[in-house]
Backbone bond lengths (Angstrom), bond angles and torsions (degrees), N, CA, C in turn:
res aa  C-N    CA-C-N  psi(-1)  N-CA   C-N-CA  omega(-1)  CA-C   N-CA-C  phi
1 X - - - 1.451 - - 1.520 109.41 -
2 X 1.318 114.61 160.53 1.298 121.43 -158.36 1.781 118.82 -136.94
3 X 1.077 120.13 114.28 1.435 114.56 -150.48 1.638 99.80 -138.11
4 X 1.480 110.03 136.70 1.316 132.94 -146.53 1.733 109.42 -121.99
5 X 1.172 118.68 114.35 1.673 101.93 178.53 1.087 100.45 -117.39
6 X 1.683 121.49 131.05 1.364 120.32 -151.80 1.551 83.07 -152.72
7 X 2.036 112.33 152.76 0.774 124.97 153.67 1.824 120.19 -90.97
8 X 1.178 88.88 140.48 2.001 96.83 -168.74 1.298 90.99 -118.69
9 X 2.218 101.67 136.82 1.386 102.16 165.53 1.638 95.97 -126.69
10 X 1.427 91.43 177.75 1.875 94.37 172.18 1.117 113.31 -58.71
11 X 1.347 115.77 122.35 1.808 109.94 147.33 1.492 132.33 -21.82
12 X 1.162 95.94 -49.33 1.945 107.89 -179.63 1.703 100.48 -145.06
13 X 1.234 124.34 175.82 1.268 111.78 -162.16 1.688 89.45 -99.22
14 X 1.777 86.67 153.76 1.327 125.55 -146.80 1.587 89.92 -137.79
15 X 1.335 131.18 65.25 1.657 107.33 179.05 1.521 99.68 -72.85
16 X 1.717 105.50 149.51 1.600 101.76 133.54 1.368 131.77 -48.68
17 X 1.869 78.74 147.94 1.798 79.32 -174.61 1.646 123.86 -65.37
18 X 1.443 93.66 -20.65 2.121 98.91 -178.14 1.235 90.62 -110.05
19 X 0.984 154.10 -69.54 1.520 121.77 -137.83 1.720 96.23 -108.34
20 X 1.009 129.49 14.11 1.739 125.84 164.97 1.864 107.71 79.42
21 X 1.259 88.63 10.77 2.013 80.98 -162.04 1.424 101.72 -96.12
22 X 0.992 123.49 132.01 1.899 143.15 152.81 1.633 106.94 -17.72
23 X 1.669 128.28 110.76 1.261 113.77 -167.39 1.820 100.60 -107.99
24 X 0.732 89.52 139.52 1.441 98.74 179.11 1.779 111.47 -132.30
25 X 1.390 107.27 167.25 1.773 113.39 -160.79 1.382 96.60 -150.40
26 X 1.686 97.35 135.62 1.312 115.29 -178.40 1.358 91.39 -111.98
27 X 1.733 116.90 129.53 1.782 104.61 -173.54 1.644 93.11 176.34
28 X 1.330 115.40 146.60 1.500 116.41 172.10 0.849 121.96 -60.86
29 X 1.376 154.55 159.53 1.940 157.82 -130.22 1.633 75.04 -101.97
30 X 0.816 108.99 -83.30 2.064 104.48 -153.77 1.020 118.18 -64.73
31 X 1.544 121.49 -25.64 1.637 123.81 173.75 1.182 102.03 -70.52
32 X 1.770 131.19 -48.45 0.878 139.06 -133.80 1.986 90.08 -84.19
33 X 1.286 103.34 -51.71 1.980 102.16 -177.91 1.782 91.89 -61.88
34 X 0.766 128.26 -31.01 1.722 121.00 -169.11 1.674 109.43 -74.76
35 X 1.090 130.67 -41.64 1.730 153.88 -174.54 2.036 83.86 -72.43
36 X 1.601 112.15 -69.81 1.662 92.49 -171.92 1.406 110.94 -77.13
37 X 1.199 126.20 4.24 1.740 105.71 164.95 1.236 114.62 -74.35
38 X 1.490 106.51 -32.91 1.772 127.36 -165.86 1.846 72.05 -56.59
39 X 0.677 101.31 -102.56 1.701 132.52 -165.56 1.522 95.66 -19.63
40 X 1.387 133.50 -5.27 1.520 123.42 -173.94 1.255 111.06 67.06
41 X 1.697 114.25 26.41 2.184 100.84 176.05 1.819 92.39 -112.51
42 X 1.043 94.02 156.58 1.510 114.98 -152.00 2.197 76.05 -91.50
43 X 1.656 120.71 127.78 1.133 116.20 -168.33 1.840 101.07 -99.22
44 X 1.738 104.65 11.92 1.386 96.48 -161.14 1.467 81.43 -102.55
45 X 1.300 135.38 -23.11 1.567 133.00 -168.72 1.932 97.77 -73.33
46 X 1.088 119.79 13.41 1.565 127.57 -175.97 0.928 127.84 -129.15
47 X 1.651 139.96 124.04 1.662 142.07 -154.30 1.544 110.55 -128.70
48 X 1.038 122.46 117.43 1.413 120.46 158.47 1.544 111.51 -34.70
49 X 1.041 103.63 130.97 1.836 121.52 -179.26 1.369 117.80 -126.21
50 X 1.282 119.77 -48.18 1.171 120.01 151.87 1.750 113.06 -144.45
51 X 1.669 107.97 156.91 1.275 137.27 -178.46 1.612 119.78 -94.06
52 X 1.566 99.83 72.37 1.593 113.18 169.77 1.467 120.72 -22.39
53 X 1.824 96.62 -72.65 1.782 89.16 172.23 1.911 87.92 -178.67
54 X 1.507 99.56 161.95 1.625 115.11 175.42 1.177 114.90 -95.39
55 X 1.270 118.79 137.60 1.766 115.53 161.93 1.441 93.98 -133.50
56 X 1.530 114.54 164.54 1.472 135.63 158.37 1.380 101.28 -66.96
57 X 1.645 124.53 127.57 1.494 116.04 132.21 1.587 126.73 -61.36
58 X 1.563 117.49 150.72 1.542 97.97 167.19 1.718 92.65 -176.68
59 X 1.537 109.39 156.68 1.313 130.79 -177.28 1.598 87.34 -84.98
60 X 2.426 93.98 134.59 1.413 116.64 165.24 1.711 105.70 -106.03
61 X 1.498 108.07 117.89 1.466 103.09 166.32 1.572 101.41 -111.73
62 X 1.931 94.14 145.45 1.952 103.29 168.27 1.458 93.37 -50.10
63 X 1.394 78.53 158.33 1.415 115.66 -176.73 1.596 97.73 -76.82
64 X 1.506 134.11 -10.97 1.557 117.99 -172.99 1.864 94.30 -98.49
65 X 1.191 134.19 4.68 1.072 118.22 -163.23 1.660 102.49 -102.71
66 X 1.249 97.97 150.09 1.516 110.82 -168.69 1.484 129.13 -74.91
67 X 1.426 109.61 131.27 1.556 132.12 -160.06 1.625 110.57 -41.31
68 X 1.671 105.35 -29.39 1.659 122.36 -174.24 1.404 87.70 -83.48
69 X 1.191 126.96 -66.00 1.752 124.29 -172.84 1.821 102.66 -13.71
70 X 1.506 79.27 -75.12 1.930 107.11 -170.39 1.320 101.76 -23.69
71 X 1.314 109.53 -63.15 1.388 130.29 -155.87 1.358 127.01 -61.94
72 X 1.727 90.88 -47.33 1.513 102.25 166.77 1.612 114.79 -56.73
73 X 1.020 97.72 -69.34 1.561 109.84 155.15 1.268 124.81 4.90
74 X 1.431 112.16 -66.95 1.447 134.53 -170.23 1.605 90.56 -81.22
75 X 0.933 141.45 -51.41 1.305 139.79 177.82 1.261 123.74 -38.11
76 X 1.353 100.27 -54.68 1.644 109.08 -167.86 1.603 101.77 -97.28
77 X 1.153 117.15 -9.40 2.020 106.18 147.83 1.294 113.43 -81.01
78 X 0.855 132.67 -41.26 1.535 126.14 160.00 1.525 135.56 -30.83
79 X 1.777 89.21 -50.48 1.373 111.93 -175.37 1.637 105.50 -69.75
80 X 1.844 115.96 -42.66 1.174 134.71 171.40 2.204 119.27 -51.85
81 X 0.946 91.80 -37.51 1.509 113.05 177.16 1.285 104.34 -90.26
82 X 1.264 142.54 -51.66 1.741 123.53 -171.05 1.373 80.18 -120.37
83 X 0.775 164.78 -15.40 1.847 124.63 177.70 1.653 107.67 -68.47
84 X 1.450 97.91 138.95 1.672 103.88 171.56 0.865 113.37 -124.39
85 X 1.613 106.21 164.61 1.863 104.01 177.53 1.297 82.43 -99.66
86 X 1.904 89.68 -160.24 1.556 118.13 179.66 1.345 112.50 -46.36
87 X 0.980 149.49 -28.22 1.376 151.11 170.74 1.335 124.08 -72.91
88 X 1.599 114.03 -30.76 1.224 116.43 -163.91 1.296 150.76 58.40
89 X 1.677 82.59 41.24 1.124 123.95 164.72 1.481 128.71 -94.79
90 X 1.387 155.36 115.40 1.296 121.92 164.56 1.398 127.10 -109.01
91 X 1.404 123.62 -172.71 1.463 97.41 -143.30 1.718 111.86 -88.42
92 X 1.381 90.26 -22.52 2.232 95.61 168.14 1.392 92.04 -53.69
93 X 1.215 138.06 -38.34 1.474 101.57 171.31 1.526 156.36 -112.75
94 X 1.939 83.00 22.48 1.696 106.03 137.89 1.309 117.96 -93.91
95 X 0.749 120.32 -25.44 1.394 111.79 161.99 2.129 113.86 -35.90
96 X 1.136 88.44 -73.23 1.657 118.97 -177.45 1.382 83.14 -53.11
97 X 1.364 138.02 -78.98 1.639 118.52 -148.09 1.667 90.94 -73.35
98 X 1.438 143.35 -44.45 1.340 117.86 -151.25 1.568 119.01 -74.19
99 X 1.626 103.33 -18.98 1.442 113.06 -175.04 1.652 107.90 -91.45
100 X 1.850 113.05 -33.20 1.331 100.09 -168.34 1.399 115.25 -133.17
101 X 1.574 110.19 2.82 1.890 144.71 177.80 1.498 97.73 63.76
102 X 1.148 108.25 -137.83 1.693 114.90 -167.98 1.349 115.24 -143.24
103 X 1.431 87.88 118.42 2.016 110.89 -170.42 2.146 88.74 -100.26
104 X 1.192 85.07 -167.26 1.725 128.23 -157.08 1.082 145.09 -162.18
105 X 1.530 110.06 67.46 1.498 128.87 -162.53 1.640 95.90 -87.51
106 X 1.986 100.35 139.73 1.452 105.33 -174.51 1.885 103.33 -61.50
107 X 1.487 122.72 140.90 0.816 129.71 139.14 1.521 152.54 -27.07
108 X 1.368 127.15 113.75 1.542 110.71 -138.02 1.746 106.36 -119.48
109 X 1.572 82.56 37.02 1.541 111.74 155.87 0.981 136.39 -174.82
110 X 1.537 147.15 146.87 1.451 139.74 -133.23 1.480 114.76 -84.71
111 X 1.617 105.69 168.01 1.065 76.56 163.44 1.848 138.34 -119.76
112 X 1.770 90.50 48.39 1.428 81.19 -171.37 2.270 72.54 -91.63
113 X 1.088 123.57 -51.13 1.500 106.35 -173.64 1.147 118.29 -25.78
114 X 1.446 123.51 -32.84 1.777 124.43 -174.22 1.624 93.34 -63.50
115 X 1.564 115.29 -55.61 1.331 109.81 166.69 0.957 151.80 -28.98
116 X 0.999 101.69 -57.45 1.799 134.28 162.16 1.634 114.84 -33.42
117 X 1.718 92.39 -56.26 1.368 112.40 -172.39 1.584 113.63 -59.19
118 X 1.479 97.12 -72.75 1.484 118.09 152.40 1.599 115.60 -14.07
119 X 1.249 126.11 -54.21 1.344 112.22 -155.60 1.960 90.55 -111.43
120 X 1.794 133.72 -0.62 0.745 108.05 -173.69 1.914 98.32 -103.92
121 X 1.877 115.47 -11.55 1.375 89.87 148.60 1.409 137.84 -94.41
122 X 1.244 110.34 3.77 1.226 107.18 156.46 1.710 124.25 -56.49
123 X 1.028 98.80 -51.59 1.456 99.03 165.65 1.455 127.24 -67.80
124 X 0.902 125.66 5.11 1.645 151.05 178.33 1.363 91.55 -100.49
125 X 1.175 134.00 -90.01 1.216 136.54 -177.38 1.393 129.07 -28.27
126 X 1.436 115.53 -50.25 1.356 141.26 165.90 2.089 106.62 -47.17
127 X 1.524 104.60 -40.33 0.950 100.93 -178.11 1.630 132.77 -109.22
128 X 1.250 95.13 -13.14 1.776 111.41 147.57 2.001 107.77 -177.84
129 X 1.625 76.71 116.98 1.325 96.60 -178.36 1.610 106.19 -43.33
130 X 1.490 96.01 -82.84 1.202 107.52 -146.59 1.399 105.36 -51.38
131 X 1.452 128.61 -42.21 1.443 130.58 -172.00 1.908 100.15 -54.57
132 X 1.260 99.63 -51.70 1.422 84.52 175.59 1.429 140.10 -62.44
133 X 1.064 102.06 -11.14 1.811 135.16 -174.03 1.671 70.42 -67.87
134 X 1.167 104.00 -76.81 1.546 113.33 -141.55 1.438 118.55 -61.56
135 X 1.187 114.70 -43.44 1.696 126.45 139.74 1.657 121.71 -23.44
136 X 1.731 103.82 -55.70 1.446 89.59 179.13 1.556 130.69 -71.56
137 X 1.542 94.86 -19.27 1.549 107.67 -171.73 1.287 102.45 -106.24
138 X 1.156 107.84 30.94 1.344 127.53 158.12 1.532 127.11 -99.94
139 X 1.001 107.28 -30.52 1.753 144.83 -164.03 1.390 108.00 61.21
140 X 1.488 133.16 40.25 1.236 141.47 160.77 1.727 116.64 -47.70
141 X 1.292 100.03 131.51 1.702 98.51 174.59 1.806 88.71 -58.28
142 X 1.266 93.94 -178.92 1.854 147.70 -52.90 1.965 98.74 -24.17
143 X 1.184 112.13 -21.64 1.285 116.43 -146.37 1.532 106.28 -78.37
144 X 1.494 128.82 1.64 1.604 140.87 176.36 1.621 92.58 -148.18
145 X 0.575 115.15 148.63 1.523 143.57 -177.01 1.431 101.10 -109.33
146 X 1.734 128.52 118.68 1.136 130.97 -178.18 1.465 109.36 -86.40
147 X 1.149 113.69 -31.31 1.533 142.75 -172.65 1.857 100.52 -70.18
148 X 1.282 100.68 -78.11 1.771 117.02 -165.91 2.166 80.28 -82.97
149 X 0.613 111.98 144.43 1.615 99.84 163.84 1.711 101.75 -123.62
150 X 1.411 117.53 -1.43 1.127 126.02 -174.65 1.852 111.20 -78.78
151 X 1.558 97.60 -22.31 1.217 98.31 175.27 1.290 113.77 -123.87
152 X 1.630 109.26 137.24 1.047 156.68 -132.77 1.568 151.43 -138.87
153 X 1.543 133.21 117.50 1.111 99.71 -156.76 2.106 101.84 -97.62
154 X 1.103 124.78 147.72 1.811 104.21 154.67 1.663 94.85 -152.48
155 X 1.482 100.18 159.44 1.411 101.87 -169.83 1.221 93.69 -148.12
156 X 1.449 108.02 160.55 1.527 124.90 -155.08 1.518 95.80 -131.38
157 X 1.527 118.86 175.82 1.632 118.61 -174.04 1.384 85.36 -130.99
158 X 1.439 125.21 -179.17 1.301 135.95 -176.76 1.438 123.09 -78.53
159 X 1.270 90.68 6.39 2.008 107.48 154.01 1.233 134.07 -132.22
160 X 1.867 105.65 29.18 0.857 136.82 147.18 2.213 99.93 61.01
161 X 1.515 78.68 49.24 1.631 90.83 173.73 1.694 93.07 -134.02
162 X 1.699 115.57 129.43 1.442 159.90 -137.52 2.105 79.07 -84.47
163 X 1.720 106.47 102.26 1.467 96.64 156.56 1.136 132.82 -87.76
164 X 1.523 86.14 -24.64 2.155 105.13 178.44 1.718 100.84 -143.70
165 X 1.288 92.21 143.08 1.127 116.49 168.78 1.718 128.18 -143.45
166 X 1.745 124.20 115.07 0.906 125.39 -155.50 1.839 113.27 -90.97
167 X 1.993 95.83 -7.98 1.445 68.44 -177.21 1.657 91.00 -129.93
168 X 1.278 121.98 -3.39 1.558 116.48 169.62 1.620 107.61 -124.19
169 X 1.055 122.69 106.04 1.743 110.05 168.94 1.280 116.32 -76.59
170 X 1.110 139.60 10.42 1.090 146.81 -176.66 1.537 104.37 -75.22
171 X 1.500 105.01 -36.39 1.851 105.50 -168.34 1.501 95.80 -86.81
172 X 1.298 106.86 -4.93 1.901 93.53 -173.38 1.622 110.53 -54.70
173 X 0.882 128.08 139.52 1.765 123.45 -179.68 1.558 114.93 87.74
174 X 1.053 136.78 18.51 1.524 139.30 -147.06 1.401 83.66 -141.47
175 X 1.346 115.37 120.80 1.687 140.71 172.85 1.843 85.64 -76.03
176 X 1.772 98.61 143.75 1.622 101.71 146.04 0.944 119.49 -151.17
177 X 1.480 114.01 62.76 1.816 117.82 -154.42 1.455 78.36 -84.65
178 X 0.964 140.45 164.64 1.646 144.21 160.03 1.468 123.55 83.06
179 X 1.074 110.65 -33.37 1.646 136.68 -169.94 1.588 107.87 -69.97
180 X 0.921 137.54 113.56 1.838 166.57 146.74 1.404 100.59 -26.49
181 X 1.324 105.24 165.82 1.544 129.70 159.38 1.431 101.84 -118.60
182 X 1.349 132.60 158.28 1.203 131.73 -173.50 0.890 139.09 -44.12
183 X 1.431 104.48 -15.93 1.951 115.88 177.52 1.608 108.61 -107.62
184 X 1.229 115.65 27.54 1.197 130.50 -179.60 1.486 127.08 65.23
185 X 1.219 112.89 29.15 1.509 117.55 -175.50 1.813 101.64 -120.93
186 X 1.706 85.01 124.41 1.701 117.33 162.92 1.129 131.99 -49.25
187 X 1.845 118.88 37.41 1.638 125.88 -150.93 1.356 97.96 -65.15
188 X 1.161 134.83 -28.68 1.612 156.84 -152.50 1.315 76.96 -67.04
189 X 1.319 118.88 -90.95 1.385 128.45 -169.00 1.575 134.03 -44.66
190 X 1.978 87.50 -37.17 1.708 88.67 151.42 1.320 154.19 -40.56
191 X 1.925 90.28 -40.43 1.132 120.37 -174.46 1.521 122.66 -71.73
192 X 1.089 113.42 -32.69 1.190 142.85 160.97 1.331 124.08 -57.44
193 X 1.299 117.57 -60.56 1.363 121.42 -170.13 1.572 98.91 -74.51
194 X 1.506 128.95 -44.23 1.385 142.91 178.37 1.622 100.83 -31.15
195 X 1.398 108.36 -77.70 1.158 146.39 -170.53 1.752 94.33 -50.07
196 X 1.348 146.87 -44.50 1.073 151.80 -167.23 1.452 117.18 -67.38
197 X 1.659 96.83 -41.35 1.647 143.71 -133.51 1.832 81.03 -93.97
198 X 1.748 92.83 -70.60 2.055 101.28 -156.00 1.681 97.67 -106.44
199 X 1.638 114.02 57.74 1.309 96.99 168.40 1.287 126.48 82.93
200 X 1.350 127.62 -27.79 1.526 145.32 172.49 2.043 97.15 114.76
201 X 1.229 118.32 27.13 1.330 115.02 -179.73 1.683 117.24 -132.14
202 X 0.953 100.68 119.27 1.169 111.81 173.49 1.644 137.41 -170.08
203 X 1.050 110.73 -153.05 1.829 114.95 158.42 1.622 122.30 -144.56
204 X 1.434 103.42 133.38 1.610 104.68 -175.82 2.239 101.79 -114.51
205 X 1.207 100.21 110.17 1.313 80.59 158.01 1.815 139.28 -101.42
206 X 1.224 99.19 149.02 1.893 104.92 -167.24 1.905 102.20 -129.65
207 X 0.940 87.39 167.04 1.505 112.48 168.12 1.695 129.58 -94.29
């Protein structure tokens, strides 16, 4: 897990109510939307401005507890985080939207590189599918980013069922014609129709 300490300012100005001044919050991305819901402040009226610093989250076990424990352990968060149901959803990320909804940390790479990416497996593809298939669900550079790990390659067929996937193979083979992201939006389908619509270029945003 991956945890972000970021300074947040208002979207648009937000004075305090007594002294008139612009409030802003120094606080980790997920604690930080969870602390202003508590509090009744709306966490979408608030933007990352600047990026304090990153750490890893992660579970400490004593040192006497057993190697299978751990393991299992590690399994069944795993299993909790990428397993999906029918929707394709899984549940770490209801979890994440029901307790803390859905924030929007700037991206920590551009976006002509998404481009870049975009148009250099396409051209991979164009020139042998399957090897590239196999590359992505491989997580072979260009197609995972060792650096950004956030970016990524996965590709869909014209029934919008997952042929490659660079950073979960698990979804490879998994239809999502219909199927939501947690806040109930059909990006799947967006993606698709977009893509049909402007040439195969565009942008879909999801949660």
């Amino acid at each position: 897990m991956h945890h972000t300490w970021f300074l947040a300012g208002p979207r648009r100005a937000l004075p305090d109510a007594e002294s008139g001044a612009d409030r802003h919050v120094a606080e980790g991305d997920l604690t930080g939307r969870y602390e202003m819901k508590k509090a009744g402040v709306n966490p979408d009226a608030y933007e990352i401005v600047y990026t304090l610093g990153e750490n890893d989250l992660y579970y400490i076990f004593s040192r006497d507890v057993p190697d299978t424990l751990v393991s299992s352990f590690q399994q069944a968060f795993q299993m909790v985080k990428y397993q999906r149901d029918a929707q394709g959803v899984s549940e770490y990320e209801r979890i994440i939207y029901r307790n803390v909804g859905v924030g929007c940390t700037p991206q920590p790479f551009t976006d002509e590189t998404v481009m870049a990416l975009v148009d250099t497996t396409a051209a991979a593809i164009e020139k042998n599918a399957s090897d590239t298939f196999r590359r992505i669900n491989a997580g072979d550079g260009p197609y995972r980013d060792p650096e950004n790990p956030a970016l990524y390659v996965f590709v869909y067929d014209m029934n919008l069922t997952i042929v490659a996937h660079a950073d979960n193979i698990l979804m490879v083979g998994v239809n999502y014609k219909g199927k939501t992201d947690v806040a109930g939006k059909p990006f799947r389908d967006d993606i698709l129709a977009g893509a049909l619509k402007n040439g195969l270029a565009g942008w879909i945003m999801s949660t």
